[in-house]
C-alpha positions as CSV (number, residue, x, y, z in Angstrom):
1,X,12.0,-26.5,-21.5
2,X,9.3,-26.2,-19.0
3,X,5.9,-27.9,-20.0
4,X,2.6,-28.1,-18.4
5,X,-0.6,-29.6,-18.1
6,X,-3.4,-27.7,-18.5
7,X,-6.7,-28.4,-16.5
8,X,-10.2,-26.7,-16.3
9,X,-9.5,-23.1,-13.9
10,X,-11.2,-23.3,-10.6
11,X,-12.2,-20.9,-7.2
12,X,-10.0,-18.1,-7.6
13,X,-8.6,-18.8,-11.0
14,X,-12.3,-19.1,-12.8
15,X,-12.9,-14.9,-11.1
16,X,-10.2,-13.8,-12.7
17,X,-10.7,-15.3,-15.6
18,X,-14.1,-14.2,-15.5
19,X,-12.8,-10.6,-14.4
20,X,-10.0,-11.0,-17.7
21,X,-12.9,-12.1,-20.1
22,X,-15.9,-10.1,-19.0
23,X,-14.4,-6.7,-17.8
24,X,-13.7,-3.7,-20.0
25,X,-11.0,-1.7,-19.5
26,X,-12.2,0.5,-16.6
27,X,-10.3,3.8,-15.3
28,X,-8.7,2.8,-11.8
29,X,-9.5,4.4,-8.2
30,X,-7.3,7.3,-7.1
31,X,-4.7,5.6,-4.6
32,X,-6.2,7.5,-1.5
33,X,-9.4,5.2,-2.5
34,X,-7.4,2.4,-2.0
35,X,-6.8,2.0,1.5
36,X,-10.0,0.5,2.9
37,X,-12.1,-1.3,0.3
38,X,-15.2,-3.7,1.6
39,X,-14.7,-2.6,4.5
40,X,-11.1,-4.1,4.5
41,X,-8.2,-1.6,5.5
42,X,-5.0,-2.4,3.5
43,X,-2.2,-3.8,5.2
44,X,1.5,-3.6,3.6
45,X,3.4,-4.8,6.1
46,X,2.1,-8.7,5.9
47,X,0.6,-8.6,2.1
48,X,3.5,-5.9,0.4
49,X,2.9,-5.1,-3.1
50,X,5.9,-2.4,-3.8
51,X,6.8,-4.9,-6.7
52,X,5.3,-7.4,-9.1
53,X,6.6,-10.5,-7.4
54,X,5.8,-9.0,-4.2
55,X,2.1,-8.9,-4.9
56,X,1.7,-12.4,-6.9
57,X,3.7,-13.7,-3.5
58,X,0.7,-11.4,-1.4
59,X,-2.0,-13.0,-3.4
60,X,-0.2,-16.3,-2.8
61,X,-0.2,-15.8,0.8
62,X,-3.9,-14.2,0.9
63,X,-5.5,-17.5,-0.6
64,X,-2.9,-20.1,1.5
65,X,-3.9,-18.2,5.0
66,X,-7.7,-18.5,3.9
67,X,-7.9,-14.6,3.3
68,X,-9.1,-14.4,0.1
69,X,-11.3,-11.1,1.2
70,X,-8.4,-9.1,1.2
71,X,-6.8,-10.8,-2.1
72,X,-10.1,-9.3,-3.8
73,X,-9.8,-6.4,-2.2
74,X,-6.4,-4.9,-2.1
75,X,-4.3,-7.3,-4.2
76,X,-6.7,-8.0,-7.7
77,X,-7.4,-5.0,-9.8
78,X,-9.4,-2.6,-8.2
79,X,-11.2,-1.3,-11.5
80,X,-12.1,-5.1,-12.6
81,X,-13.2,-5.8,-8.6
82,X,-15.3,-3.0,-9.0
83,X,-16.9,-3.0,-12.4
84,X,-17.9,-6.6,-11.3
85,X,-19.0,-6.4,-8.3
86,X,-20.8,-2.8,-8.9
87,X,-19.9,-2.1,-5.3
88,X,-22.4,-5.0,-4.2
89,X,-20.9,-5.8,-0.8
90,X,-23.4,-9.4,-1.3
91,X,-21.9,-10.3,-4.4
92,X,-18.2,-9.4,-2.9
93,X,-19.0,-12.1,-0.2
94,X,-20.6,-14.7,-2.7
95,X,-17.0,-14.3,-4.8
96,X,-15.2,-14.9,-1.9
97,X,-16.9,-17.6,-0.5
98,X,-16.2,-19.5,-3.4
99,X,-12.3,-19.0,-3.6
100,X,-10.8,-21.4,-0.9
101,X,-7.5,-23.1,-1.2
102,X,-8.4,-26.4,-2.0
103,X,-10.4,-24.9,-5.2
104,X,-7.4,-22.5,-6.3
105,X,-4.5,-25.2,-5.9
106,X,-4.2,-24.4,-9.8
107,X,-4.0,-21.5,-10.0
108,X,-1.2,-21.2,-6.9
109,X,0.5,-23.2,-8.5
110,X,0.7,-21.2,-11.5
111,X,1.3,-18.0,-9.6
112,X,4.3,-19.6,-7.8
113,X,5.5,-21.2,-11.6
114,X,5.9,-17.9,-12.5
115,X,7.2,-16.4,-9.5
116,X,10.1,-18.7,-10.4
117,X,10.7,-19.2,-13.9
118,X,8.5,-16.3,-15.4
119,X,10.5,-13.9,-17.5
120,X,9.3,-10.6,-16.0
121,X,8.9,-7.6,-17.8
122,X,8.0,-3.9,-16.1
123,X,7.3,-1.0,-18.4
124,X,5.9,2.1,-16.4
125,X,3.1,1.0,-14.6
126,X,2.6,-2.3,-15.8
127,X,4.3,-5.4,-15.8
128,X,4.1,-8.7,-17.0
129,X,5.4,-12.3,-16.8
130,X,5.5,-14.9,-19.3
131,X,5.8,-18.7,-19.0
132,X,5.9,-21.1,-22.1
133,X,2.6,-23.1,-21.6
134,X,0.9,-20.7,-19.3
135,X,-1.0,-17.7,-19.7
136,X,0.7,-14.5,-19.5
137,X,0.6,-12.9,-16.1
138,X,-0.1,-9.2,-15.9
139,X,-0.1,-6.4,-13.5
140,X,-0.3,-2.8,-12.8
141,X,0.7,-0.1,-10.8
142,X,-1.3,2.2,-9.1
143,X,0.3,5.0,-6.1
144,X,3.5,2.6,-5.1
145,X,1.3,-0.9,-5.3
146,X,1.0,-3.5,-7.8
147,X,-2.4,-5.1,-8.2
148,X,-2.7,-8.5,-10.2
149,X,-4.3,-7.1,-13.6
150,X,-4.8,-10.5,-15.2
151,X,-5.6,-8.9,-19.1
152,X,-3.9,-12.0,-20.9
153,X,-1.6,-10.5,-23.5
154,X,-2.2,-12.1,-26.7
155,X,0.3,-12.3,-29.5
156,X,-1.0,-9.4,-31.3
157,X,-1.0,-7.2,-28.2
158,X,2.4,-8.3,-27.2
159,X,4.0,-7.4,-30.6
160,X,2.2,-3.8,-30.4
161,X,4.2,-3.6,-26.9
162,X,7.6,-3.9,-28.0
């Protein structure tokens, strides 16, 4: 049985749970908007997202190499970047700014838990991973990429999938 501490969410783990928490459900780009976003051109071949694990390894990666620019804009929901953020290319720089490594060491830690003991779960375009004593882990698919969706499934929501 795995357990787990749980401690306050900081740097990139308090965004997305502010982006979870405060963001409607949004309609997202079309995938030809996706390629550059902030001024940021995607790039596949060092931060693939063609599966789930893929892109929570990507956002993994993004944060560790000090790149969290391009884990904001390529590898978190676009729509819930964008309804926050409103396009502000100021306020993009003041979230990144405050997501460092030493601030998300949490939250990496939780993405790399479930990396390896999540039981994942992919139904169309969205997937999930669930953990006992973590939140559950969503994403979705947009074109042929996954983007880190972060909607925490509650029970209710989770019986209405099955």
């Amino acid at each position: 049985m795995y357990t787990t501490t749980r401690r306050p969410l900081s740097g990139i783990g308090f965004c997305l749970l502010v982006f979870a928490v405060m963001t409607p459900q949004v309609e997202a780009a079309e995938p030809s908007d996706l390629r550059e976003r902030y001024r940021i051109v995607v790039s596949d071949d060092v931060y693939p997202q063609d599966t789930p694990k893929a892109t929570i390894r990507s956002i993994i990666d993004a944060i560790e190499n000090s790149n969290a620019r391009y884990a904001l804009a390529h590898l978190i929901s676009p729509a819930q970047v964008d309804q926050r953020l409103r396009g502000n290319a100021r306020e993009f720089e003041k979230l990144v700014s405050g997501m460092t490594p030493a601030k998300s060491r949490q939250l990496l830690q939780r993405l790399e838990d479930h990396l390896i003991d999540g039981d994942w779960n992919t139904r169309h375009r969205s997937a999930w991973s669930r953990l006992e004593g973590l939140p559950d882990l969503t994403l979705e698919r947009i074109g042929e990429r996954w983007f880190m969706h972060n909607v925490p499934r509650t029970p209710q929501r989770q019986a209405r999938s099955r």
